[in-house]
C-alpha positions as CSV (number, residue, x, y, z in Angstrom):
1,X,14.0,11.0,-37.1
2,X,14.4,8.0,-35.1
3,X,17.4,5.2,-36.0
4,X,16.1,1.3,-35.9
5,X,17.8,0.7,-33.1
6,X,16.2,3.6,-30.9
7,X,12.8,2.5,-32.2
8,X,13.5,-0.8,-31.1
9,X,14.4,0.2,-27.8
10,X,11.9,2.9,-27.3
11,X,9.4,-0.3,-27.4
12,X,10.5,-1.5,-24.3
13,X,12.4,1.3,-22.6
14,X,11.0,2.6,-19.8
15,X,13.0,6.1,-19.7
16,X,11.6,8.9,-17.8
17,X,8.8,6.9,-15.6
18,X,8.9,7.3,-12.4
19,X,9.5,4.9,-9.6
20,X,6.4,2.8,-8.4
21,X,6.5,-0.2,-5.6
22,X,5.7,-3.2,-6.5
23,X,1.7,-4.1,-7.3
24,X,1.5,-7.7,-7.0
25,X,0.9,-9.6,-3.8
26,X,3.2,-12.1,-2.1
27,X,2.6,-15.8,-3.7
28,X,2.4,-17.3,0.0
29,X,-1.4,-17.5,0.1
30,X,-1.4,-19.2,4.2
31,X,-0.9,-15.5,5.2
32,X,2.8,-16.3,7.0
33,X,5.3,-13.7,6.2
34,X,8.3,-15.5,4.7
35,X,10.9,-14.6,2.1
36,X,8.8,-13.8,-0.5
37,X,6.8,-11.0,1.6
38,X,10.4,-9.9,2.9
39,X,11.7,-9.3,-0.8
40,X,8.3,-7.2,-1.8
41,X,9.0,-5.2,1.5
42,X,12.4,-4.5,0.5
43,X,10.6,-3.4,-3.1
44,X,8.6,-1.2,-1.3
45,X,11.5,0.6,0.2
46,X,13.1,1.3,-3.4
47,X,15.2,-1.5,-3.9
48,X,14.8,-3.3,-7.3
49,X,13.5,-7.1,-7.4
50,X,17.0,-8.4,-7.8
51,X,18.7,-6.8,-4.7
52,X,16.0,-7.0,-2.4
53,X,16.0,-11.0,-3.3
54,X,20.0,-11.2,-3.1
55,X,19.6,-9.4,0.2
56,X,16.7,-12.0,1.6
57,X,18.9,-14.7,0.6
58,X,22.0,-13.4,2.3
59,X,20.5,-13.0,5.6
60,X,18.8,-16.2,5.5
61,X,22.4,-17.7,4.2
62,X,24.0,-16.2,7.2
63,X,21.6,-17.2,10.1
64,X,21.6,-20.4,9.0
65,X,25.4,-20.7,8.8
66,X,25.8,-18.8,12.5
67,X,23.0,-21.3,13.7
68,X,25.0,-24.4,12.1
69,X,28.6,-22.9,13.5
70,X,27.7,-21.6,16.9
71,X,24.0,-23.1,17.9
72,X,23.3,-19.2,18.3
73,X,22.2,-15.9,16.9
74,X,21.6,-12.8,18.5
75,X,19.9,-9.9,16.2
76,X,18.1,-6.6,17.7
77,X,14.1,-8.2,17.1
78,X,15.6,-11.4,19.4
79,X,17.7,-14.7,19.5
80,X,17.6,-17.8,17.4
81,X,19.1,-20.9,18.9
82,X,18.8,-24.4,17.9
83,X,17.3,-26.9,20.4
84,X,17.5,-31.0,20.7
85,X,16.2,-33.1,22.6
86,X,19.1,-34.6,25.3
87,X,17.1,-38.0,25.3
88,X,15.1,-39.8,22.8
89,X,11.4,-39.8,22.6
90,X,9.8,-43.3,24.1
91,X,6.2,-44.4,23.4
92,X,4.8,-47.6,22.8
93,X,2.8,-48.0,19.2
94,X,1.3,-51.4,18.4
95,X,2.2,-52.8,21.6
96,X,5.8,-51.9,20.8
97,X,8.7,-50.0,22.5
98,X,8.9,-47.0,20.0
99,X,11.6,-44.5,20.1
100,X,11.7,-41.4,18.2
101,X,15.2,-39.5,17.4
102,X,13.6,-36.0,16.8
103,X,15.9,-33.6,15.0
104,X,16.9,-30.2,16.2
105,X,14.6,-27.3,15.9
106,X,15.4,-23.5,15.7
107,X,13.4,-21.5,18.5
108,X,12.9,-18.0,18.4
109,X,13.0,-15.8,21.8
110,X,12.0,-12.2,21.2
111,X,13.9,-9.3,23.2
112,X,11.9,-8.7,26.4
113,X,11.0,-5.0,24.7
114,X,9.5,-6.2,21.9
115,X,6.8,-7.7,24.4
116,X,5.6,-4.7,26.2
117,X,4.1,-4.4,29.5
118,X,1.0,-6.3,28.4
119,X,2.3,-9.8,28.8
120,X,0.9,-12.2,31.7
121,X,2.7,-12.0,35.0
122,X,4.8,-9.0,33.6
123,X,6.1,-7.2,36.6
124,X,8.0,-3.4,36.6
């Protein structure tokens, strides 16, 4: 005979199921694979939502800190480094001298590897 308090938690208990990845679908609808898509990948591997978004978040959190510290991150898909430009951008708009202060950008250069030998004017 069950107590109340095992029939109350037998309602929402999920003992003895097994394991299943994630079903729903990544809520960036433009296709780009950001952080959510990262975290349901994660799920996927058997990670539980929690982790895999407390793991997301602490990569991101530490590429952007290495970016802000050192201009600079190396990781084994390619390098990150944050660009500027050395001089302001000049046009004229309304028959005025405009200049344009654009802020830095990250770029992303992928290892040479990751290319493969079909890339234009790749040479052995």
């Amino acid at each position: 005979m069950l107590t109340k308090q095992q029939s109350a938690a037998g309602k929402h208990s999920r003992q003895g199921q097994h394991w299943q990845p994630p079903r729903r679908q990544s809520a960036n609808q433009s296709g780009s694979k950001g952080r959510d898509w990262l975290a349901l990948e994660l799920q996927r591997k058997g990670l539980t939502f929690r982790k895999a978004r407390a793991a997301v978040t602490a990569l991101f959190a530490s590429m952007r800190e290495g970016l802000r510290r050192d201009k600079w991150v190396e990781t084994p898909i390619g390098e990150f480094e944050v660009r500027s430009r050395a001089q302001p951008l000049e046009r004229k708009r309304f028959g005025r001298k405009q200049y344009l202060y654009l802020q830095p950008t990250v770029v992303f250069k992928p290892h040479p590897e990751l290319l493969g030998d079909n890339r234009k004017g790749h040479q052995k």
